[in-house]
C-alpha positions as CSV (number, residue, x, y, z in Angstrom):
1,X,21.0,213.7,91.7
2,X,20.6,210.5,89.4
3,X,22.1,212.7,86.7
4,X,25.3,213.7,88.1
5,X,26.1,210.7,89.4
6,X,26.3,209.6,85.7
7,X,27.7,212.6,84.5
8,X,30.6,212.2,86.9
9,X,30.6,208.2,86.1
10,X,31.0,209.8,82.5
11,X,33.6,211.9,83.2
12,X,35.9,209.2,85.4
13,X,35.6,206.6,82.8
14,X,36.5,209.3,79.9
15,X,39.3,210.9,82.5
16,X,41.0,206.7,83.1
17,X,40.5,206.2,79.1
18,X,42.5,209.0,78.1
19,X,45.3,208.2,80.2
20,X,45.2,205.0,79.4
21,X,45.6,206.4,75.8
22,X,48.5,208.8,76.7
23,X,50.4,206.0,78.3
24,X,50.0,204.1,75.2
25,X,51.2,206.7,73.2
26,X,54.2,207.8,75.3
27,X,56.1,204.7,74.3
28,X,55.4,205.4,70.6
29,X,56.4,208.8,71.0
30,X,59.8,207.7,72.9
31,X,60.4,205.7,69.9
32,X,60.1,208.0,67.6
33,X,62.7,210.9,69.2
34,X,65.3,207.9,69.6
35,X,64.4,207.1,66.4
36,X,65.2,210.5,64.6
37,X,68.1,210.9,67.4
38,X,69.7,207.5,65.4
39,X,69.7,206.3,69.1
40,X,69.7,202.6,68.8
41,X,69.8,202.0,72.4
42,X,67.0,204.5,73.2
43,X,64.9,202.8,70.1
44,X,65.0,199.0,71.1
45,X,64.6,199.7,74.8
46,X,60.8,200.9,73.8
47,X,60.6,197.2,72.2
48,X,59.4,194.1,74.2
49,X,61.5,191.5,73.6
50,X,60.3,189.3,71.2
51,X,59.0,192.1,69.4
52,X,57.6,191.3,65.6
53,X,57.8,193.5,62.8
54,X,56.2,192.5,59.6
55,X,55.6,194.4,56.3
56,X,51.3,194.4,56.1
57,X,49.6,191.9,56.2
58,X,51.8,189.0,57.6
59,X,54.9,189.4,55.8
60,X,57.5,189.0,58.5
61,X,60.6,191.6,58.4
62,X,62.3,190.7,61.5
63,X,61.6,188.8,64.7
64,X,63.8,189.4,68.0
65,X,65.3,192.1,69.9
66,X,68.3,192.0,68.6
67,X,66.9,191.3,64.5
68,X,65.3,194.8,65.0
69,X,68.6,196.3,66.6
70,X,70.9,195.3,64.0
71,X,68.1,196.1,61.3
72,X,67.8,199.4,62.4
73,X,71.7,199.9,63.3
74,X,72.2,199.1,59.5
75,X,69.6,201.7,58.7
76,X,70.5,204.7,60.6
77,X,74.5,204.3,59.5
78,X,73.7,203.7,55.7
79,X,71.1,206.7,55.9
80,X,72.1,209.1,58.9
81,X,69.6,211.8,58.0
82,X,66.6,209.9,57.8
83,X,63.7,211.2,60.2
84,X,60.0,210.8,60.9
85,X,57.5,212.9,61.6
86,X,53.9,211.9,62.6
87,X,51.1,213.2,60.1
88,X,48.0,211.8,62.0
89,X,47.8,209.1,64.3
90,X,44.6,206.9,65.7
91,X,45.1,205.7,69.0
92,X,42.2,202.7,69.6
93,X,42.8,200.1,72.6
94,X,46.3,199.1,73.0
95,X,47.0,200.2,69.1
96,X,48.7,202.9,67.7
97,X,48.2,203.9,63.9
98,X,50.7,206.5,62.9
99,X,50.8,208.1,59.0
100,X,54.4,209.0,58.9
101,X,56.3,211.1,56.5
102,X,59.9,209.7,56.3
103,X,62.7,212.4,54.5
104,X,66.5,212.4,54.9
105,X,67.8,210.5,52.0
106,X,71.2,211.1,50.9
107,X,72.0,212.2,47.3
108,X,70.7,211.4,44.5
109,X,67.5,211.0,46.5
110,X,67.8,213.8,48.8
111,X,64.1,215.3,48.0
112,X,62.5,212.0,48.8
113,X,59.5,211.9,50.7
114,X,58.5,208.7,51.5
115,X,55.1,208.1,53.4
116,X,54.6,205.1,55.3
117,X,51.8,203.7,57.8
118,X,52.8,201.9,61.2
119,X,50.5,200.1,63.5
120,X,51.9,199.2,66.8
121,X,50.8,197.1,69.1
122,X,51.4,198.0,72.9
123,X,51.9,195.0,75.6
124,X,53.1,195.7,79.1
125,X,54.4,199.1,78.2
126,X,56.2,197.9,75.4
127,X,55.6,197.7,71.3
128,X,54.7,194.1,71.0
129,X,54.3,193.9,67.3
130,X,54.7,196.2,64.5
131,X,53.3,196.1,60.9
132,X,54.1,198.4,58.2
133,X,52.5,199.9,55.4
134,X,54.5,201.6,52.6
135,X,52.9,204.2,50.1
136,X,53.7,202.6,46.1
């Protein structure tokens, strides 16, 4: 009896983490498609509002709703066939940690593949804070 109360314990606990994990990652995941959809609505509203974006460690890229909107507004019009796509990711506590391969460049550089790392942090449903890492 002892035992399957704490097999079932295990199994809840497991059963709560996991979809604690999948919520974490759905907002990720929204931002992604809006992001490769050039949907600059659909991106920020996965964005708290004093989201943070820095280049890794500290170096800060853009503070503010409205920094990341017209960031990325700039972005998707002077590249409009940039996408992602998610190589791995690591989902641990209220972080995502996506490897990302990044193609779409126009001509001359239109068999670039850049790969990039992105750790976000999720707060309340929302990215938080967002640091990137870019391959050399």
């Amino acid at each position: 009896m002892r035992y399957f109360l704490v097999s079932a314990l295990c199994i809840l606990t497991l059963s709560q983490t996991m979809k604690a994990q999948n919520q974490i990652e759905k907002i990720v995941d929204k931002q992604l498609a809006a992001y490769n959809a050039h949907d600059i609505e659909a991106f920020v509203s996965c964005y708290s509002k004093d989201i943070t974006a820095y280049i890794f460690p500290h170096k800060k890229m853009s503070e503010g709703l409205e920094a990341l909107r017209k960031e990325y507004s700039e972005m998707f019009e002077a590249i409009p066939g940039l996408k992602a796509e998610v190589v791995s990711r690591i989902v641990e506590g209220n972080y995502v940690i996506d490897k990302e391969k990044l193609t779409g460049y126009p001509a001359p550089h239109k068999d670039l593949v850049v790969y990039a790392t992105a750790i976000y942090e999720i707060k309340d449903g929302l990215i938080k804070q967002v640091w990137f890492i870019n391959s050399k």
